[in-house]
N, C-alpha and C positions, 0 to 999 in steps of 0.2 A: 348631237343635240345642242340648239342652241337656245339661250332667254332670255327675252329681252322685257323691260316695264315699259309698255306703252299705255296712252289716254287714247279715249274710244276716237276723238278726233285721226289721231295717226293710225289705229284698228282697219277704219273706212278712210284708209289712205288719204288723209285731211282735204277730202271730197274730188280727189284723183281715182283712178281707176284699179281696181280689185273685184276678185269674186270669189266666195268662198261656198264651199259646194256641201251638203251632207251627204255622209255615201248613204249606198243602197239600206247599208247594215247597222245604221244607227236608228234607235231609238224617236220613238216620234215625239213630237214637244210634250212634255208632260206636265209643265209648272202648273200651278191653280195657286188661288185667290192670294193664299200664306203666301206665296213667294213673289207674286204681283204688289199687291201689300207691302212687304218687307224692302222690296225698291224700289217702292215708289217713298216711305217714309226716310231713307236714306238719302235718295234726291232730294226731297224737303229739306231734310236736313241740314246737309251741306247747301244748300239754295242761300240758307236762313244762315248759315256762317260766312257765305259769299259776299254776302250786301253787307252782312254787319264789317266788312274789311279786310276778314282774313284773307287776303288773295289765294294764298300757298295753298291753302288746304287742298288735301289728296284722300279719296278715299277708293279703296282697293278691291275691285270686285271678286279676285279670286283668278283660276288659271284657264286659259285659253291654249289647247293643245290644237297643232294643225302638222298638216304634211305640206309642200311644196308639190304642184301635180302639171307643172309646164306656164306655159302661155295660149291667153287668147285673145289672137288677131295681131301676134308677133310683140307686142306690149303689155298686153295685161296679167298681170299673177294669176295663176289659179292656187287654192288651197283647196284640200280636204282636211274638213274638221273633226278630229277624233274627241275632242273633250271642249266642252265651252256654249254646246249648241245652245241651250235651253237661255243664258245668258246672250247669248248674241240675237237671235229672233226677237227676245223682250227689250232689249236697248232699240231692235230696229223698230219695236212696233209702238213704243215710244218716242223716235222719232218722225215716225209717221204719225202720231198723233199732233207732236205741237208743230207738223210741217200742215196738216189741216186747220189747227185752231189759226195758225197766222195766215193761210189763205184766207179765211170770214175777214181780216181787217185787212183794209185798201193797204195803209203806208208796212205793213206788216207781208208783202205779198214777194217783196226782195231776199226777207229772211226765210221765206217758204220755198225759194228757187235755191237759195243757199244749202237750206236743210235735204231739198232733195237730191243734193251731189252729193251725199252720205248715203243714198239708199240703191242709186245707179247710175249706171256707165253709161255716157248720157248717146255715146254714137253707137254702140252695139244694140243689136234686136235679138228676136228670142230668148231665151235662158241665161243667155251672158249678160243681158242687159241687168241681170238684178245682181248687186255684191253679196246676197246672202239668197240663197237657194235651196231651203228645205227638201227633205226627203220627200217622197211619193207618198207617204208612209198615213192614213188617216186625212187625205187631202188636203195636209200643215204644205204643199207645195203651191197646189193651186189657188190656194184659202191666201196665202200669204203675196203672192204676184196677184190679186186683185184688188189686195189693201195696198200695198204699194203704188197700184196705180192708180187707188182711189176712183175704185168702182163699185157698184150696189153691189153685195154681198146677198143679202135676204136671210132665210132661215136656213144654216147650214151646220149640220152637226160638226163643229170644229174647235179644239181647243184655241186656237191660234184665233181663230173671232172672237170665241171668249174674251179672251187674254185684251184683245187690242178695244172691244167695247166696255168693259174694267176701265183698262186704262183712261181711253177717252172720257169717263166715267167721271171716273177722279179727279183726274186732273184738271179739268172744265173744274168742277165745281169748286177745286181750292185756288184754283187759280182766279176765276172771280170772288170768290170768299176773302181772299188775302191781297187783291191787288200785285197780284204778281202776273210779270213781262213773260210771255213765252217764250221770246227772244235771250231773255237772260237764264231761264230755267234749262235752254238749248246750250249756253256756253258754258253751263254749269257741269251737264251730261257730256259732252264732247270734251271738256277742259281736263276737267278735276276729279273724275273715276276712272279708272287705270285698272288694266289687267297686266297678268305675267303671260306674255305670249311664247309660248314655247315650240319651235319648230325643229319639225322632227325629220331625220334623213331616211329616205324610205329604205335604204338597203342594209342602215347599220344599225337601226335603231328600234326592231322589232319589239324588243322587249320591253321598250322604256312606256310606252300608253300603258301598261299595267305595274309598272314602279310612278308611275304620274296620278294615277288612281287611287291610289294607295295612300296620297301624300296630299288629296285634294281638300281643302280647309274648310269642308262640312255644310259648304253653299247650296242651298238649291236641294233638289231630291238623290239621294245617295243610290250610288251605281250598286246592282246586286250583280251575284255572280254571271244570272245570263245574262244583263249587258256588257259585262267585261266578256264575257266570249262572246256575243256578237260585234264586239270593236273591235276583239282580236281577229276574227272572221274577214272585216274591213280592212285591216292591216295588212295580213298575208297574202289573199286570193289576190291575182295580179286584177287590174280594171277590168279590163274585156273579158272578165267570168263573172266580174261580180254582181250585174243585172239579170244575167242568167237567172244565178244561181239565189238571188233575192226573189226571183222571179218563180222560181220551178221548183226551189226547195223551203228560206226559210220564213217568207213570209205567211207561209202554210203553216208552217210550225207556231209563229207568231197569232195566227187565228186561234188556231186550236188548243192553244198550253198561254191562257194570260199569265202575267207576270206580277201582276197587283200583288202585295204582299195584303195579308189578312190578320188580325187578332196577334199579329207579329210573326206568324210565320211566313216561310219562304214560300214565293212563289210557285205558280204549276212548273212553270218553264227549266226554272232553278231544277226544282227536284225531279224533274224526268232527265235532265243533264246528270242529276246524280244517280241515277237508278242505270242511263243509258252505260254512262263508265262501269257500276260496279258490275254489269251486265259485260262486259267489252273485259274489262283488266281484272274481273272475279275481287276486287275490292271494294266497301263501300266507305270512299271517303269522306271526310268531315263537311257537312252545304260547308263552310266558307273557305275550303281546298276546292271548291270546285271550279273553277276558272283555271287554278293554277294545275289542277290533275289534269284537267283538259288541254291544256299546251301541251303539257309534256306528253300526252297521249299523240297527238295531232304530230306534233315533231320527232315523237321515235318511229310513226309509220305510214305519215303519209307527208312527205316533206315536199312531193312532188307535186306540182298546179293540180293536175288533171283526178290523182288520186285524192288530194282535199276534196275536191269537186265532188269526189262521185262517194266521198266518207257524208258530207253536208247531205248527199240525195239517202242515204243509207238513215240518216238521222234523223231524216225526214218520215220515213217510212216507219220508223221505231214509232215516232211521234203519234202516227196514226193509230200503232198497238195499243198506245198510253195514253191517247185519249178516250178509243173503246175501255180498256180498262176504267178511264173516269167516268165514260157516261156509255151503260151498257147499249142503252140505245142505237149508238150509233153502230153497233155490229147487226149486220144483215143477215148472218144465219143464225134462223131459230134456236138452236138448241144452244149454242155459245150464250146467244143472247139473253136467254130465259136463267143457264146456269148462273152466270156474272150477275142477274138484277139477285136473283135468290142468295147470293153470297155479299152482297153490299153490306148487309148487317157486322159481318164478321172483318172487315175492314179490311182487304188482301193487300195493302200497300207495303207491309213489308215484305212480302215476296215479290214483288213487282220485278226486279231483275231477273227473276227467275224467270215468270210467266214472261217476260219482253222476249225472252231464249226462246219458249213453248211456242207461241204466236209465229214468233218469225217462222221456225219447223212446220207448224202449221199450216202457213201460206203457201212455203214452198214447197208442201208436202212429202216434206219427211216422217209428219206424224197424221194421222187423219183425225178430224173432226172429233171425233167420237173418241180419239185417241187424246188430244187437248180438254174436252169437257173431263174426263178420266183422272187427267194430271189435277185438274180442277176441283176433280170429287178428294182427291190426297190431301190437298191441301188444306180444304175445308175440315179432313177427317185430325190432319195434325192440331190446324189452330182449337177446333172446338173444343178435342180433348186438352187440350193445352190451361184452354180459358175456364175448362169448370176443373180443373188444377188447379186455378189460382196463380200459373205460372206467366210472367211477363212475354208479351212476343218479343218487347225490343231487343231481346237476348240473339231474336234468331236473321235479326238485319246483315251483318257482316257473316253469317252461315249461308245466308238465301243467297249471299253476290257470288258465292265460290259453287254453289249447287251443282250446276248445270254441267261444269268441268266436271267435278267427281263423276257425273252422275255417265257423262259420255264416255270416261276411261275406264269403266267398271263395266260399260257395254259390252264391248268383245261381242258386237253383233247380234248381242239378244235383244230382246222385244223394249224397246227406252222407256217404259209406260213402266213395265214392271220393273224393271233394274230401279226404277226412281220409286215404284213404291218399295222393295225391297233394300235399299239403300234409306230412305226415311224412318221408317221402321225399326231399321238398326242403332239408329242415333242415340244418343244419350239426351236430346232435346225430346224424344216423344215416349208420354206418358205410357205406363203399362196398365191393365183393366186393373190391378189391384191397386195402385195409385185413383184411378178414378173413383172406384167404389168408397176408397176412406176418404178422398176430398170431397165429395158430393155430401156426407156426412157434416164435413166439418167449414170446407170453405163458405165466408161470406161474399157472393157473389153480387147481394147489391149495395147499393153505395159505393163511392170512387168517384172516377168517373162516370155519374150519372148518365146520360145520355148514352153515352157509347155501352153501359152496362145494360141500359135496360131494352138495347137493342140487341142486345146477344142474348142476353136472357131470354127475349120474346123470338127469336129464331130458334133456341133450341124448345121451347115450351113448343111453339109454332110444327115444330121438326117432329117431335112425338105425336100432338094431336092428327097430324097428316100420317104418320106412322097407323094409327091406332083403328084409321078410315081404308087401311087397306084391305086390296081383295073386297069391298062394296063399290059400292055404284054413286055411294053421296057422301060427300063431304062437309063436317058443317062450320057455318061462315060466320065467324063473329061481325056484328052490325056496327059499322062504327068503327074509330079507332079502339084498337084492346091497349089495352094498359094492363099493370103486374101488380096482384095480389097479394098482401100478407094474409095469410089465412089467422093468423097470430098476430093480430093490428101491431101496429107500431107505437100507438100506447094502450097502455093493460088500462083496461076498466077492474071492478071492484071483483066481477063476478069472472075476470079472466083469472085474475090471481089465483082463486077459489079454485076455480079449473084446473091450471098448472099446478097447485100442490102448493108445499112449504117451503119450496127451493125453484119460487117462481122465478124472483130475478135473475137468476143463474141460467135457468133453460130461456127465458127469456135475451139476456143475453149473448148465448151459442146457438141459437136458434134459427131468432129470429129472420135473418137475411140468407141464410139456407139456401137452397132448391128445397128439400123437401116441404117447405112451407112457404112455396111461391107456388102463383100458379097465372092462366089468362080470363081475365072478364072484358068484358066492354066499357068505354069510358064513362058512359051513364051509370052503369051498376058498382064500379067500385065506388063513386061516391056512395050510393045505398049501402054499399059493406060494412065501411068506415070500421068501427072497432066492435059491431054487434056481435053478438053471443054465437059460440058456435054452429047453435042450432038454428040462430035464423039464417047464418051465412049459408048453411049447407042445403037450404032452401031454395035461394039466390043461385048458387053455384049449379043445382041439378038443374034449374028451370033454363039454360041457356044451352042445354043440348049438346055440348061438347064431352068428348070420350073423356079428355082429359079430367075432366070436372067429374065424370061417372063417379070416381075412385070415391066420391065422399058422399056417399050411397046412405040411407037410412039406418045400415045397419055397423058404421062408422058414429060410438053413442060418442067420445070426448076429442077435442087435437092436445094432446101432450106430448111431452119429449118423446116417449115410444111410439105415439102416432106420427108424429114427425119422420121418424128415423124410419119407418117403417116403409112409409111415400117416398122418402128418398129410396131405399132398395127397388121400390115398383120401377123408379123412373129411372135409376139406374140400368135396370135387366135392359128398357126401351134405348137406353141412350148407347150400349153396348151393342146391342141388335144394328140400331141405325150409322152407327160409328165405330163400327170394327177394328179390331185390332189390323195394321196393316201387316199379314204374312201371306 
């Protein structure tokens, strides 16, 4: 590995001939406005320190990692860029802007021929012709060889147009605003911004793009862990596989699993990378091991071209499991299809290593259909009981990565559907009926996590009233969204107190977030509920026709703690019924 500080002048071989290539496997331009913004106020800057004297000034853009990848046309360097891209496109599309602004002026038209031996190799055609050559990747390839050659673009979804219409943008306007030389703003960017160029030897220096990652000075959008393996991907696979296998494997994966980080968590991409390993090595390591568990996965067993090759086709196909799993939709057969949207509630991502194992068996029919929806119904039967326990799932992340082992060596050739309900069962993770019966009692099931609670709430509520319709012919359909009732408002009026007794605030309470004193209405009617008196509730509640609601019959005269506790037993008997112990 070697490093050198060069100025973007000597970068673009100080308007000599270079090419520097994106592979297949990198990242597509992703800067926006923040970081367009942020260099262009830094070229100001230093502009504005230029004239006032300081000649020296240097300012430092940060590290440029590349490979060495031959010659073309027996003189010209080729490079592949592992680290740097998002900076190098925005300096070229920068100097494509003031190589336009000083075309518009006549005596300005020399400095416009000058600036464009920075952007290409003025006797080469095709793809060699441009020094910097974007991936395929979102059309940042073709979007970018047309600004370059300064041709109508039009309306093209591309960040790379974005980026260069910004620019153009700004810079026109402060540059008439301030009476500033494009000419000089050009010697200013060529001169006096400097990168660390780091060139990496392809045969010795595998490792070092992810010690160079590691170490890179916070510029620009930070690399997550599925970029760092897909640069490691770019690194390894020799060239002549790696259009392939961009081609047939990950830029499918790249469709299907975005990378956007959300509300601060990790990406799709990230986390089916982490589910795929703890599925693969029965571990589920830490998201920011994940790049590093992945080499070393990659290196203890598929060290060979052709076997990486066909592990990237294998990940691909995973991919397709874990996108079904994200969007039930996309699975073609009914009955998978219909089970996954009805378990969306209960949020199965922490088994996801497991069901990736299920799925795959699946397809290749080792388990049938009906045998996958089965492991499906387990799993639902674990989490529910688990959740009106009151017991956390993320206990059972690093259980669910090992599952699949246990659950095969315990086979011995019997039916895997029952070994796996048999084996869950046995766990010290799942709840026993006399565990449920007392937490139904006593656990507060809402509040928390609102959202996600009052979706598990309204599945098992959901789960009994579809229980309670069986063996008939009609089912009845709440109008509207339902939403979750306190039958026990959530603040006591004068005449609840009176109700509950002398030891209102107490049952009030332990009560109130219960099961036994939840129940479903429709979103119009619980506002009419709001804190009324029992008896006009119970009015409300019968007139919507649900079994559920029946329980609060006429002959149900107050709701108190023993009426409470009481409903919780009813719905308990229903939720044991529906949710069996697994033996």
């Amino acid at each position: 590995m070697e490093c050198y500080i060069h100025t973007i002048s000597r970068i673009f071989n100080n308007g000599g001939n270079t090419h520097y290539v994106l592979p297949h496997f990198q990242r597509e331009y992703i800067w926006e406005k923040e970081q367009w913004k942020e260099l262009l106020r830094d070229l100001f800057y230093v502009h504005q320190e230029y004239e006032a004297g300081k000649q020296k000034i240097v300012h430092f853009l940060g590290l440029m990692v590349i490979v060495p990848d031959g010659m073309i046309s027996g003189t010209i360097p080729k490079s592949r860029v592992v680290d740097g891209q998002q900076r190098l496109i925005t300096i070229s599309l920068i100097l494509c802007v003031l190589r336009d602004l000083c075309k518009k002026k006549k005596k300005l038209k020399s400095y416009a021929l000058r600036i464009e031996t920075m952007l290409i190799n003025q006797y080469e055609t095709g793809y060699s012709r441009f020094k910097v050559l974007p991936s395929s990747r979102r059309e940042d390839c073709s979007v970018y060889t047309t600004i370059v050659d300064n041709h109508s673009l039009g309306k093209r979804p591309s960040r790379i147009l974005d980026a260069y219409r910004y620019l153009y943008r700004e810079i026109s306007r402060r540059i008439s605003a301030n009476g500033i030389l494009p000419e000089k703003l050009y010697e200013v960017l060529v001169n006096c911004f400097q990168v660390a160029l780091v060139i990496l030897n392809q045969d010795n220096d595998i490792e070092s793009p992810y010690k160079i990652f590691e170490s890179l000075d916070g510029k620009g959008k930070i690399l997550s862990q599925a970029d760092l393996v897909r640069n490691y991907i770019a690194m390894t696979l020799p060239l002549d596989l790696q259009k392939q296998v961009f081609e047939d494997d990950w830029i499918k994966i790249d469709e299907m699993l975005q990378e956007q980080r959300e509300h601060g968590k990790p990406g799709q991409l990230t986390v089916f990378l982490r589910h795929y390993l703890a599925m693969r090595r029965n571990i589920l390591h830490p998201e920011e091991r994940v790049y590093i568990r992945f080499r070393d996965y990659i290196e203890q067993y598929y060290q060979e071209s052709e076997a990486f090759r066909q592990e990237i086709s294998n990940l691909r196909l995973f991919a397709e499991y874990y996108h079904k799993l994200l969007l039930p939709n996309k699975e073609v057969h009914e009955g998978i299809q219909k089970t996954l949207i009805r378990l969306m509630p209960l949020d199965l991502s922490i088994s996801y290593p497991f069901l990736l194992a299920n799925y795959h068996a699946c397809t290749n029919g080792h388990i049938t259909t009906r045998e996958f929806i089965h492991v499906l119904e387990i799993i639902e039967n674990l989490l529910v009981r688990r959740y009106l326990c009151g017991l956390s799932p993320s206990i059972l992340g690093k259980w669910f990565a090992g599952l699949w082992r246990e659950i095969e060596q315990e086979q011995n050739g019997n039916n895997l559907v029952e070994t796996c309900q048999k084996h869950i069962a046995s766990t010290k993770y799942y709840p026993t009926d006399r565990q449920i019966r007392q937490a139904i009692q006593e656990v507060r099931l809402y509040g928390g996590k609102l959202p996600q609670n009052r979706a598990k709430i309204t599945f098992v509520l959901r789960s009994i009233e579809e229980s309670l319709w069986q063996h008939t012919d009609i089912v009845a359909q709440l109008k509207g969204n339902s939403t979750i009732e306190h039958v026990m408002p959530q603040v006591l009026t004068q005449a609840w107190k009176e109700e509950l007794g002398d030891n209102w605030e107490q049952v009030h309470k332990d009560f109130l977030h219960t099961l036994g004193n939840l129940t479903l209405v429709t979103q119009a009617k619980n506002g009419q509920l709001g804190n009324s008196s029992f008896k006009e509730k119970k009015q409300l509640l019968l007139s919507q026709g649900l079994r559920l609601n029946a329980y609060f019959d006429h002959h149900l005269p107050c709701w108190d703690e023993n009426a409470i506790s009481t409903r919780a037993q009813w719905l308990t008997q229903h939720i044991l019924t529906i949710w069996p112990t697994l033996v």
